[in-house]
N, C-alpha and C positions, 0 to 999 in steps of 0.2 A: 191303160193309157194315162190314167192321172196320177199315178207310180212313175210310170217318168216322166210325166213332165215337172212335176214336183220334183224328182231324185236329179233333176237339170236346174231346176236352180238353188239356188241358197236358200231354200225356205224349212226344209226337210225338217228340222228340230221344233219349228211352228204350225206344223199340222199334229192335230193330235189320233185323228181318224179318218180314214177313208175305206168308205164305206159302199155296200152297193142294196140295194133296194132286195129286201125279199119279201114275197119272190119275185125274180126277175123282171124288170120293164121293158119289155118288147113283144115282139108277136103281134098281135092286133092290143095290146093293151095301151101304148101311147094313144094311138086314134081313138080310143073307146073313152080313154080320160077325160078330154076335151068334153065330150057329153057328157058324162057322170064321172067327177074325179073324188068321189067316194073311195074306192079303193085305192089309188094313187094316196090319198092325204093321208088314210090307213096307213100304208105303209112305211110312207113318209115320216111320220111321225115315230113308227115304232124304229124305224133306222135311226132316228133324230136322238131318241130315246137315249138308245147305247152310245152313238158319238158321245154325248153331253154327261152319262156315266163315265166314258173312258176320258172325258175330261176338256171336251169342245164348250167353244167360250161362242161358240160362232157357227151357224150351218149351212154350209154354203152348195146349191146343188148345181151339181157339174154338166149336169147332162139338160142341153135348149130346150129339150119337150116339155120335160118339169120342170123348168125354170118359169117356162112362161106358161103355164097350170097354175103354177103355187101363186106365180103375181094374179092370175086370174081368180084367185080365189081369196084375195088378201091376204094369205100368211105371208108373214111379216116375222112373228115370233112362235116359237113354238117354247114353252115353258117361258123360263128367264133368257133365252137365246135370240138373238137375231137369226133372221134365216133371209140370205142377204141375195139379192134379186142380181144375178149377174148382169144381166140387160141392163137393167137400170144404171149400178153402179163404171157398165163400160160407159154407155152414154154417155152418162155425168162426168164421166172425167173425160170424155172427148171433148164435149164441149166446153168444159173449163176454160183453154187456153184464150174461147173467143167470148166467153162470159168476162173472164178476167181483161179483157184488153177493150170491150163495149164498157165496162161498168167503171172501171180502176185505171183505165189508160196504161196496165201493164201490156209487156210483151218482148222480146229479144230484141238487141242490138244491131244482130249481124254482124257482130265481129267475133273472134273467137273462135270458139265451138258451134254456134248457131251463126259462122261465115257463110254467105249467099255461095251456091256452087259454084263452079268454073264454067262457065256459058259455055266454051269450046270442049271441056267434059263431056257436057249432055247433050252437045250436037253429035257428041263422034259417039256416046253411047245410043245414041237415036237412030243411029245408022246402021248396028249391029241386027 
């Protein structure tokens, strides 16, 4: 799955590995982590290993379980690497646009590309 969604955008030449956890995460092993993520960080780390051999600047884990394992256990970095909390980092840029327009009085125009819809638009689409 992360084959194409990556081979979908433009990023393909900026990944340097993707990788999958051995052995396997699933079965009763996600649920089991939460309580002891001894073997999860295990593993994690030795995947992390070889990314960052084959040349990762960066380790980023794709799958929510371990995402929010690794933030629960404070890795952060693993060697010289970031190991980048995808929760975190969606969050922080969700809420940029209203961090930025409380803090800095930015935000769109409305004219343009960030034009208000067509009211008569999303009535007739509201009706479909």
């Amino acid at each position: 799955m992360i084959e194409k969604a990556v081979a979908f955008l433009p990023m393909e030449r900026r990944i340097g590995a993707i990788l999958s956890l051995d052995p396997p995460f699933q079965g009763a092993r996600p649920h089991n982590a939460f309580d002891d993520p001894r073997h999860l960080l295990e593993s994690f780390q030795a995947t992390s290993e070889r990314a960052i051999v084959q040349g990762a600047d960066v380790v980023i884990s794709a799958e929510d379980i371990i995402a929010a394992i690794l933030t629960g256990c404070s890795l952060t970095r693993f060697q010289d690497a970031p190991v980048i909390d995808v929760f975190g980092v969606t969050w922080s840029y969700a809420v940029m646009p209203a961090n930025l327009r409380a803090k800095a009085g930015m935000g769109t125009t409305c004219r343009g590309w960030y034009a208000r819809p067509d009211v008569g638009l999303i009535r007739m689409l509201g009706k479909r």
